[in-house]
N, C-alpha and C positions, 0 to 999 in steps of 0.2 A: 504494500500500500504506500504512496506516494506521502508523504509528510509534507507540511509547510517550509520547512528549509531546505527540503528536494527540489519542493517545485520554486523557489526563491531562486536555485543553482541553477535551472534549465528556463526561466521568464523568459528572457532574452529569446530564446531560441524557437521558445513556445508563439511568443507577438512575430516571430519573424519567421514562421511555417516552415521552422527547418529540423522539427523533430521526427520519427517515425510514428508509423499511424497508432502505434502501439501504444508511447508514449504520450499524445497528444490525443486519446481517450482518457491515459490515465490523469493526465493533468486536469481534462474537463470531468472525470468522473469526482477529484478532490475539488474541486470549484465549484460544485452543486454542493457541497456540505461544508466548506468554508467561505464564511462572508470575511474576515480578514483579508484571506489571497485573492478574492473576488476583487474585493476594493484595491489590492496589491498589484494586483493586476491595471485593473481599470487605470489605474494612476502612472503606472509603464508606459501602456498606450498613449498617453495621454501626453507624458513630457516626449511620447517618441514622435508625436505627429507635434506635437512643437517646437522640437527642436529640426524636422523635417521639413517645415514649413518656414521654416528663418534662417536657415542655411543654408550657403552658396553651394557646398558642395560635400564631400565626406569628410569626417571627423579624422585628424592626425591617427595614424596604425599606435604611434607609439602611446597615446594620448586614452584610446579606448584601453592598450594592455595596461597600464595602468589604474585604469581608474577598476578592470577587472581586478586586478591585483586587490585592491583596497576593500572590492566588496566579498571576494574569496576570504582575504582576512578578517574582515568583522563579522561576518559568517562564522569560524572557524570561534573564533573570541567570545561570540555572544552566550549569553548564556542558556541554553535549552528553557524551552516552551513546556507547556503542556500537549500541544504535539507535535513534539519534536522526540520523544520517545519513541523507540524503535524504528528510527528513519533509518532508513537502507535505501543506497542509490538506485536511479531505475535507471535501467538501458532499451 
């Protein structure tokens, strides 16, 4: 089962249709029972069509790995949810 800090790690990838079909049930199957990553979501989308909408062109390569970097680490740092128990990565 998908966890909240699962589907936090694969967002990105989920707003940008680049998961397996497998995956991108499992994400929408946690997203009908969490209104947190519902709204987590929503708010993705939301800075990503604004920032797509005010930008001349793609974001520096070096510029997106980091700012990955920083959210990989406060992930790693933060401290466990209530469910974030028994998260297991999905592939």
């Amino acid at each position: 089962m998908l966890m909240c800090r699962g589907l936090a790690e694969i967002a990105s990838d989920y707003i940008d249709g680049e998961l397996s079909h497998r995956q991108n049930l499992t994400v929408k199957m946690h997203l009908m029972m969490c209104n947190d990553c519902r709204t987590f979501i929503g708010n993705l989308r939301a800075s990503n069509n604004l920032l797509s909408a005010h930008s001349s062109g793609r974001a520096d390569e070096e510029f997106l790995r980091r700012i990955d970097e920083r959210v990989s680490e406060a992930l790693k740092t933060r401290p466990a949810g209530p469910n974030d128990s028994n998260d297991t990565p999905q592939s």
